[in-house]
DOLO-158244 format. One line per field, with one value per atom (N, C-alpha, C): chain; residue in three letters; x, y, z; atom name; residue number from 1. Coordinates in steps of 0.2 Angstrom, whole numbers. Layout:
mol: A | ...
type: ALA | ...
u: X | ...
v: Y | ...
w: Z | ...
atom: CA | ...
seq: NUM | ...
REM end
This chain:
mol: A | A | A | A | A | A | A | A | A | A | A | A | A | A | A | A | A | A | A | A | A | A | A | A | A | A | A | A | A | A | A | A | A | A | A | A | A | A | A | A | A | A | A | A | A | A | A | A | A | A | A | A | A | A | A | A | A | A | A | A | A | A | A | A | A | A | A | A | A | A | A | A | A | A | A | A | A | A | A | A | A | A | A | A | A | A | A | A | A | A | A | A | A | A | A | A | A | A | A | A | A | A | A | A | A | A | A | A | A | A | A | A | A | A | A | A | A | A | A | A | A | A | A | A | A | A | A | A | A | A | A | A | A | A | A | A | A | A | A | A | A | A | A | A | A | A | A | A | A | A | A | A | A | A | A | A | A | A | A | A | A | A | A | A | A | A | A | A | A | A | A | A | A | A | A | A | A | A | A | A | A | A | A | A | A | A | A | A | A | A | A | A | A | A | A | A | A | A | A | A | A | A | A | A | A | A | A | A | A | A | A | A | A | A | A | A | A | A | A | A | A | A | A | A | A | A | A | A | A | A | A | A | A | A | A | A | A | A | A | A | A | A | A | A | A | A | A | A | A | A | A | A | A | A | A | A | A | A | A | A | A | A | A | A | A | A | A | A | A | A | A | A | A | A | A | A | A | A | A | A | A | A | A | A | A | A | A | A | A | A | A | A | A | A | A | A | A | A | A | A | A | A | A | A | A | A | A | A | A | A | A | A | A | A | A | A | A | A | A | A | A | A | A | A | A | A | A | A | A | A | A | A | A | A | A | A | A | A | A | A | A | A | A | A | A | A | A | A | A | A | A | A | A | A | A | A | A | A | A | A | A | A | A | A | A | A | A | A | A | A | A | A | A | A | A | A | A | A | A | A | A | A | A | A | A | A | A | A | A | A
type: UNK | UNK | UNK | UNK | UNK | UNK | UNK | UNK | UNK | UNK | UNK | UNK | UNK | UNK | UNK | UNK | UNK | UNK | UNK | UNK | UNK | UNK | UNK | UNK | UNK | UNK | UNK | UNK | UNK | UNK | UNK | UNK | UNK | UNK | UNK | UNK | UNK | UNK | UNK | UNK | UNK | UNK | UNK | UNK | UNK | UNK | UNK | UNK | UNK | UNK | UNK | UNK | UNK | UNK | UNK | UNK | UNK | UNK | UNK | UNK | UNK | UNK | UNK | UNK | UNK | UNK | UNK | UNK | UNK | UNK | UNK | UNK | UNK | UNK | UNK | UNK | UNK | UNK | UNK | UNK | UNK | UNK | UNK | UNK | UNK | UNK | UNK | UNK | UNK | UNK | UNK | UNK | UNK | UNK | UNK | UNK | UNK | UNK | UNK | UNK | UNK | UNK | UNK | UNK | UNK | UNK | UNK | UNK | UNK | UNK | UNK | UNK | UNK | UNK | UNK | UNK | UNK | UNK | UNK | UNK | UNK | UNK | UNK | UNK | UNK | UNK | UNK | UNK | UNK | UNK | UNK | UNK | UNK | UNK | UNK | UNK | UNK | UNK | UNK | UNK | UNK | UNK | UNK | UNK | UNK | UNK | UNK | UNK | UNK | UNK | UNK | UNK | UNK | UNK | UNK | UNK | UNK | UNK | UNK | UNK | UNK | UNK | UNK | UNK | UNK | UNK | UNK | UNK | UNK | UNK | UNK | UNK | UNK | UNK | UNK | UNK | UNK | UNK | UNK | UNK | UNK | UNK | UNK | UNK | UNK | UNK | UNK | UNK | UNK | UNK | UNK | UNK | UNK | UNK | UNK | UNK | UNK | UNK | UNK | UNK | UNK | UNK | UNK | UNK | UNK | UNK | UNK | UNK | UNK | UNK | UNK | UNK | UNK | UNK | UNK | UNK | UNK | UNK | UNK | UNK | UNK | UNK | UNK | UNK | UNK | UNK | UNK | UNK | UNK | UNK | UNK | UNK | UNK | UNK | UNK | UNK | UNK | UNK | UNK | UNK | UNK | UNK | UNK | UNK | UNK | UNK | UNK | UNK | UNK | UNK | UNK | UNK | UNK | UNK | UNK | UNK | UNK | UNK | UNK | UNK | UNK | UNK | UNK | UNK | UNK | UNK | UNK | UNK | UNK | UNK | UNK | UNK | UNK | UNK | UNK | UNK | UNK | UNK | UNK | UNK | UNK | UNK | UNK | UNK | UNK | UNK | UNK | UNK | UNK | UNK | UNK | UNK | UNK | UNK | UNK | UNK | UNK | UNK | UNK | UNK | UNK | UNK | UNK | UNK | UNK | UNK | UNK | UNK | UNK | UNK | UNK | UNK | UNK | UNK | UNK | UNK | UNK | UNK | UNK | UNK | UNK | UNK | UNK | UNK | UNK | UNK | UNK | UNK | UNK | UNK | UNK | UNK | UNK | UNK | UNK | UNK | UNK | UNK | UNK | UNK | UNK | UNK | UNK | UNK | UNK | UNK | UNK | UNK | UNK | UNK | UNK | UNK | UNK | UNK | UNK | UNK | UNK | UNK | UNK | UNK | UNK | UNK | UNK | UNK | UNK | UNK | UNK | UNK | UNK | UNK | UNK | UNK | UNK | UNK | UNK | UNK | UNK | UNK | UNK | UNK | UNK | UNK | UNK | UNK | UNK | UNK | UNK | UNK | UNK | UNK
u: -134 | -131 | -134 | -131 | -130 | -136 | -137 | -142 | -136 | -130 | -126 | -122 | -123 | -120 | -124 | -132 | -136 | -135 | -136 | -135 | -128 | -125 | -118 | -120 | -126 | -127 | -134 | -130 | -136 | -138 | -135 | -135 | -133 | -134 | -130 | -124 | -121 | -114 | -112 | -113 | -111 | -109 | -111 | -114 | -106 | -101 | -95 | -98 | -101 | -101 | -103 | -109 | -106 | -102 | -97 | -90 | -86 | -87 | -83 | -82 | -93 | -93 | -91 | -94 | -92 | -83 | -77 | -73 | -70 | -75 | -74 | -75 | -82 | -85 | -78 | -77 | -72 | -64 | -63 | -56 | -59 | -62 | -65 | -66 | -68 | -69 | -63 | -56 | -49 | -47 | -48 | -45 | -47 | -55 | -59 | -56 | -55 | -52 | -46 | -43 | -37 | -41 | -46 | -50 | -50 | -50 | -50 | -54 | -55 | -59 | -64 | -66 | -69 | -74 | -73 | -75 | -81 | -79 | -83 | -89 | -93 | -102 | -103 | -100 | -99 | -96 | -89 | -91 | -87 | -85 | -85 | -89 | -94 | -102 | -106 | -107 | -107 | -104 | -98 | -95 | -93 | -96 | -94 | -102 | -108 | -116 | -116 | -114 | -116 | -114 | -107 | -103 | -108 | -108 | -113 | -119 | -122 | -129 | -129 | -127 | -123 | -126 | -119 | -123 | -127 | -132 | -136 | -144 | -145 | -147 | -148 | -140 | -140 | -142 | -141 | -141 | -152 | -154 | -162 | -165 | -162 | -162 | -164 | -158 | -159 | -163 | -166 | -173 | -175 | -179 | -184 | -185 | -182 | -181 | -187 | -192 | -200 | -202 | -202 | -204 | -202 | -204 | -197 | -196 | -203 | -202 | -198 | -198 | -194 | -191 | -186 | -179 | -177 | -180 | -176 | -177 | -181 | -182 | -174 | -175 | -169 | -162 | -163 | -157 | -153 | -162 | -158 | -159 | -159 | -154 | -150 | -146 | -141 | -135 | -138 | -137 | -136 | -140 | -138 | -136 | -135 | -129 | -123 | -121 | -114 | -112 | -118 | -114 | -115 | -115 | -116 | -110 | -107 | -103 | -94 | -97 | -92 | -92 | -97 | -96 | -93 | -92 | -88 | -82 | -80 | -73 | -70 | -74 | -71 | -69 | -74 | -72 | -68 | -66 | -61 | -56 | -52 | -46 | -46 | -52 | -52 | -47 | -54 | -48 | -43 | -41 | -33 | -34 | -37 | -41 | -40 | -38 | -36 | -30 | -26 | -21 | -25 | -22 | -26 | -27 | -21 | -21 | -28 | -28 | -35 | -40 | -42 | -48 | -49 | -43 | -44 | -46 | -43 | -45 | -50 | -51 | -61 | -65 | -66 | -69 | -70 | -63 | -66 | -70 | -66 | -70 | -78 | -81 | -88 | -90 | -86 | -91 | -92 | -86 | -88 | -93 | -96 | -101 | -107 | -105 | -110 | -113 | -109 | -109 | -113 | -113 | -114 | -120 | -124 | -130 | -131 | -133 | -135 | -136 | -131 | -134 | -142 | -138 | -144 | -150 | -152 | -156 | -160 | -155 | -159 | -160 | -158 | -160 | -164 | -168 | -171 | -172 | -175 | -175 | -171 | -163 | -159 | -157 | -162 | -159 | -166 | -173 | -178 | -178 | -185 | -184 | -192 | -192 | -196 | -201
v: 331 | 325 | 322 | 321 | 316 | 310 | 309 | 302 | 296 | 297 | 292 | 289 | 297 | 294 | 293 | 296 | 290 | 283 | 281 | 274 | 270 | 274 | 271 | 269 | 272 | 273 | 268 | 261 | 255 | 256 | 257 | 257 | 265 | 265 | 270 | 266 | 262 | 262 | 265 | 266 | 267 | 276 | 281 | 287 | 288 | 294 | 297 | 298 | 301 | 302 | 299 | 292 | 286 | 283 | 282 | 279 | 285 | 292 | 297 | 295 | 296 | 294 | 287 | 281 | 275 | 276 | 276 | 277 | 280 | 287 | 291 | 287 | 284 | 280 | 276 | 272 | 267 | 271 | 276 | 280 | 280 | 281 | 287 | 280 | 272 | 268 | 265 | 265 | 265 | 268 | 274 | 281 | 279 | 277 | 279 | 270 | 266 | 260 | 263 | 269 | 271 | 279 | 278 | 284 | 280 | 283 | 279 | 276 | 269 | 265 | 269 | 276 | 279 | 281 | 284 | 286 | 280 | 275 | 267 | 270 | 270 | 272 | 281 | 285 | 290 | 293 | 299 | 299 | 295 | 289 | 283 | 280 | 279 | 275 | 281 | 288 | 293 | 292 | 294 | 297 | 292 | 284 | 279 | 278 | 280 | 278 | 284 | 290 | 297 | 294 | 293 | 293 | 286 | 281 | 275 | 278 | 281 | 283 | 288 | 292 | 294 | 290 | 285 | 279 | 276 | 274 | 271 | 274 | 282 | 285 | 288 | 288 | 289 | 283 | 276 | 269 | 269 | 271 | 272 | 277 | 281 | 289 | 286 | 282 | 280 | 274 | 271 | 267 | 271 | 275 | 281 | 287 | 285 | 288 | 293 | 285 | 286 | 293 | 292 | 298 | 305 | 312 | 317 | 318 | 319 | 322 | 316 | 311 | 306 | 304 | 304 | 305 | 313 | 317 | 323 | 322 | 319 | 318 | 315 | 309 | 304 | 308 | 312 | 316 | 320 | 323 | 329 | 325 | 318 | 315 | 315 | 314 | 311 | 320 | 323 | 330 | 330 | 330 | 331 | 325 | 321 | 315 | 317 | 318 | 323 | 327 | 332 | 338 | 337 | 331 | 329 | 325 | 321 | 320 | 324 | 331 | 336 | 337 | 338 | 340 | 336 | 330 | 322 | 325 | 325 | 326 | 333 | 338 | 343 | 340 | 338 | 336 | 330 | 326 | 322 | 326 | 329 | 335 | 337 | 341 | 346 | 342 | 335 | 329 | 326 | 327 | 325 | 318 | 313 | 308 | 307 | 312 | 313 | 319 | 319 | 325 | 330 | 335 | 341 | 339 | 337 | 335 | 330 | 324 | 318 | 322 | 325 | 328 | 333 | 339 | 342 | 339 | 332 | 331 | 328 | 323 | 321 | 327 | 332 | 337 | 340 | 340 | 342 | 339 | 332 | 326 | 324 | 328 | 329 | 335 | 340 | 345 | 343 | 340 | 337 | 333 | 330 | 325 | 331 | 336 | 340 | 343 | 347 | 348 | 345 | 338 | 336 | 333 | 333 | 332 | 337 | 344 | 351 | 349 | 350 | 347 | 342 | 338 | 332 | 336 | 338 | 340 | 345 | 351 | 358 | 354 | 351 | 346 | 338 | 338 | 331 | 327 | 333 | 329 | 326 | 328 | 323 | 319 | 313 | 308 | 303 | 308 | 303 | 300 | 294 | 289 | 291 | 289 | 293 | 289
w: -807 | -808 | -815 | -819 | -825 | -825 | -831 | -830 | -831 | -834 | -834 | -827 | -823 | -815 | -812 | -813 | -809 | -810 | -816 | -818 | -814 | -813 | -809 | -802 | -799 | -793 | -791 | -790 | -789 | -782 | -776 | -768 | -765 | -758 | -756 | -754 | -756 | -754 | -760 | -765 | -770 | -771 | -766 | -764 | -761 | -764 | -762 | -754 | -752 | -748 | -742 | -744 | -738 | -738 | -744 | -743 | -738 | -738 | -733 | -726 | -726 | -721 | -716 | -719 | -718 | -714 | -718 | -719 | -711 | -712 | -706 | -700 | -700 | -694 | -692 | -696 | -694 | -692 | -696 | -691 | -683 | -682 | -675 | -669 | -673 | -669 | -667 | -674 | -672 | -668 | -666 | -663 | -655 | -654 | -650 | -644 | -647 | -646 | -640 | -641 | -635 | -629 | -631 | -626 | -620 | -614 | -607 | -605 | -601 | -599 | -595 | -592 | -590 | -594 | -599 | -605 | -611 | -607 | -611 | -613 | -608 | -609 | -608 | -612 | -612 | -618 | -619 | -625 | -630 | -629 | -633 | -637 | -633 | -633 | -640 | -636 | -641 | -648 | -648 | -655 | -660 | -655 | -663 | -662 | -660 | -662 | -667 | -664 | -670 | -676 | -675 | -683 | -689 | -684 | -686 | -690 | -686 | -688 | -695 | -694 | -702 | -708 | -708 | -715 | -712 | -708 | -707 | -708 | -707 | -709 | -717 | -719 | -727 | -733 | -729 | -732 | -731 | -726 | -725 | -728 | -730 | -734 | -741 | -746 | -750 | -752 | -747 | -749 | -748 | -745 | -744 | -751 | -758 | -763 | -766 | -766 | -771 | -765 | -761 | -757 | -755 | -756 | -756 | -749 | -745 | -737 | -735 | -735 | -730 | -734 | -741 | -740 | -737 | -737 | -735 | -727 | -725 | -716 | -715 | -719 | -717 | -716 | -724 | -724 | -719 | -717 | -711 | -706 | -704 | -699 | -698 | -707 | -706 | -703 | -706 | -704 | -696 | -693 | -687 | -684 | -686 | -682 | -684 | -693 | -693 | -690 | -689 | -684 | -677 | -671 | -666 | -665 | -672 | -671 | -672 | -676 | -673 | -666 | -662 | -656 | -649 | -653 | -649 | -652 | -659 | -658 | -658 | -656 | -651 | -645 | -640 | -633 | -633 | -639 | -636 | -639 | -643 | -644 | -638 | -634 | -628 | -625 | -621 | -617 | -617 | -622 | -626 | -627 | -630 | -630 | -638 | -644 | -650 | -650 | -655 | -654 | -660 | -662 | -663 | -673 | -674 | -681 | -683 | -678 | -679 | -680 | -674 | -674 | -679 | -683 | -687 | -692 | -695 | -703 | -701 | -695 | -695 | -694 | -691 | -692 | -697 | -701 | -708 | -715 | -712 | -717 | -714 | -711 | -707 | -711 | -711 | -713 | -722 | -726 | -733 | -733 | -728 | -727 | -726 | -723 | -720 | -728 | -730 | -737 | -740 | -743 | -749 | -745 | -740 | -737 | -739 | -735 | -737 | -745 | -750 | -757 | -757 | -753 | -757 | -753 | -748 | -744 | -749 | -752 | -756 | -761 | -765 | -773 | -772 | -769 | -768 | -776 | -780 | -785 | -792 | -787 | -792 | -791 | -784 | -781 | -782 | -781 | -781 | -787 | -785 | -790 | -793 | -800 | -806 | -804
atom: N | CA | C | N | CA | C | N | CA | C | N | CA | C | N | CA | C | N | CA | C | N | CA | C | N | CA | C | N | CA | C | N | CA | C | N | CA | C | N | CA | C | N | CA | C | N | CA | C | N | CA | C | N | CA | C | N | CA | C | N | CA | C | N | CA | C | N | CA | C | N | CA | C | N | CA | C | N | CA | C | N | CA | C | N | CA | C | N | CA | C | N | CA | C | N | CA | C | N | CA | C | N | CA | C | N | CA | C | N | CA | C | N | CA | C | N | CA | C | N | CA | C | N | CA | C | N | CA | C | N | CA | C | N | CA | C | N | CA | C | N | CA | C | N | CA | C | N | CA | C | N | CA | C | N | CA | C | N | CA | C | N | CA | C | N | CA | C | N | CA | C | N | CA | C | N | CA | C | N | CA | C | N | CA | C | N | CA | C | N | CA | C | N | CA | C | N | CA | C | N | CA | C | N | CA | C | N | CA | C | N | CA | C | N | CA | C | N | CA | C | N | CA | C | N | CA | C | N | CA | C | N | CA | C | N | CA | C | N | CA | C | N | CA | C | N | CA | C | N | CA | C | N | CA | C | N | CA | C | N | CA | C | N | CA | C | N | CA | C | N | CA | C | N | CA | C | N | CA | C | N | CA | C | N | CA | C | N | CA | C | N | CA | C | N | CA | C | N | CA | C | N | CA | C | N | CA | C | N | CA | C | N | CA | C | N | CA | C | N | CA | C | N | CA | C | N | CA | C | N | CA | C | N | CA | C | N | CA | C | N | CA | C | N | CA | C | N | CA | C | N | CA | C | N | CA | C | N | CA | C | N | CA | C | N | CA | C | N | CA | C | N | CA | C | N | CA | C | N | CA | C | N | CA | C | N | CA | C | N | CA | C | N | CA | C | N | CA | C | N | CA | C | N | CA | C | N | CA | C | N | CA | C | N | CA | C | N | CA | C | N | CA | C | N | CA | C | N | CA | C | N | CA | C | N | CA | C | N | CA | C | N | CA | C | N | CA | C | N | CA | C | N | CA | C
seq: 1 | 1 | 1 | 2 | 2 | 2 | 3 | 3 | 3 | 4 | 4 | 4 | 5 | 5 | 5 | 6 | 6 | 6 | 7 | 7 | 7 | 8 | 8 | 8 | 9 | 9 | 9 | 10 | 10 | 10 | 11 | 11 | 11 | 12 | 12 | 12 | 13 | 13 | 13 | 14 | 14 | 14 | 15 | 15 | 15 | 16 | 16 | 16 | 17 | 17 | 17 | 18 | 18 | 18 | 19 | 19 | 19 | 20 | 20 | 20 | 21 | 21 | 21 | 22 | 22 | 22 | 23 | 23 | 23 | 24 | 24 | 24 | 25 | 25 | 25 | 26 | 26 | 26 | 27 | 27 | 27 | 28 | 28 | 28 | 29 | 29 | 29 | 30 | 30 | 30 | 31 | 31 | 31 | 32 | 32 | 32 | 33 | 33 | 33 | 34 | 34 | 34 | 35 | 35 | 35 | 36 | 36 | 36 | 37 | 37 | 37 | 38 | 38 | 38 | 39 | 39 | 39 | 40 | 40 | 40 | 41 | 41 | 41 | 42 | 42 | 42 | 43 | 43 | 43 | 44 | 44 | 44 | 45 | 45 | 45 | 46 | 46 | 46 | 47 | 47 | 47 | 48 | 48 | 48 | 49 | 49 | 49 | 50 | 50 | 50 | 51 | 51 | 51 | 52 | 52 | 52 | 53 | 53 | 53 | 54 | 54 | 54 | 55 | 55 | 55 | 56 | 56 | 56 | 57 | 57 | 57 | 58 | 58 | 58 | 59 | 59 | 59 | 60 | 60 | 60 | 61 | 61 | 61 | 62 | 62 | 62 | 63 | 63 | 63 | 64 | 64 | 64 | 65 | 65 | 65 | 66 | 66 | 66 | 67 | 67 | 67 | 68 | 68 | 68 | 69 | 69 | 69 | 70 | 70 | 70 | 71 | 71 | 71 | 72 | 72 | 72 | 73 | 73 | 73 | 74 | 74 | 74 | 75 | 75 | 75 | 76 | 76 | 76 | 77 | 77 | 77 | 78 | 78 | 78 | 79 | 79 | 79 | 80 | 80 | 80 | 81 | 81 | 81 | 82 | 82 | 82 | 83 | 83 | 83 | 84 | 84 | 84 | 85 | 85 | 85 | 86 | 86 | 86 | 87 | 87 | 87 | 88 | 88 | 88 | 89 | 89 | 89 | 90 | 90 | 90 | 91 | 91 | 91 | 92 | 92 | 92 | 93 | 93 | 93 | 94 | 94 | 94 | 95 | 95 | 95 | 96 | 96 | 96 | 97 | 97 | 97 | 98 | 98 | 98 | 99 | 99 | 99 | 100 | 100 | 100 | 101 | 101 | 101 | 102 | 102 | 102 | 103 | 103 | 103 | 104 | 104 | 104 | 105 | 105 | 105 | 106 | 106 | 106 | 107 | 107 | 107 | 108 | 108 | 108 | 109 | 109 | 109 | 110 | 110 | 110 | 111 | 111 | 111 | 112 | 112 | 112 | 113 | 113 | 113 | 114 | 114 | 114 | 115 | 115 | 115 | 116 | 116 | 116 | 117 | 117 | 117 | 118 | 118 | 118 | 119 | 119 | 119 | 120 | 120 | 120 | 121 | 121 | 121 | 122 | 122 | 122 | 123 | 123 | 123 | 124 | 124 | 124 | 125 | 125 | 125 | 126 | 126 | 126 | 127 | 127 | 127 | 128 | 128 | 128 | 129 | 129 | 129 | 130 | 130 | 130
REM end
């Protein structure tokens, strides 16, 4: 990363990859909004906290800068919320509670999340703060 695109980069909202995520959260709580009233404290309740936790975790990530182990702690949460939240929307495709297309591009727009974590996680030091 550039010193000129650091400088673009006031916030973690700022971050491509919390606007994916974010973006993503909010599909899944659209989507999850038609899963069966059964499903309410189960895997509803699940697959809009994982998705949540995500930026929540990347938003907490990014104050935790000055320090490397606890931004990479933060980061690999957010890692394994993302990929927790692959495995909600497999079982809601299985359940038919998503058709195969939904779950296809949020699964996929999770492993680009997935991805660009992995980055930040191997290169800590093109995010911490000097």
């Amino acid at each position: 990363m550039t010193e000129n695109e650091k400088k673009c980069l006031r916030t973690h909202e700022d971050l491509a990859i919390y606007q994916l995520a974010f973006d993503s959260a909010m599909k899944i709580f659209e989507y999850s909004k038609k899963f069966p009233i059964e499903e309410k404290y189960s895997l509803t309740d699940q697959i809009r906290r994982s998705s949540r936790s995500v930026c929540a975790n990347l938003a907490e990530a990014w104050r935790k800068r000055r320090y490397k182990a606890a931004f990479v702690a933060k980061l690999s949460d957010c890692e394994a919320e993302a990929a927790e939240t692959q495995v909600w929307l497999k079982f809601a495709v299985k359940c038919q509670y998503l058709n195969t297309e939904q779950g296809r591009e949020l699964y996929g727009t999770y492993n680009q999340v997935l991805c660009g974590l992995v980055k930040m996680i191997t290169h800590p030091e093109d995010w911490l703060l000097k």
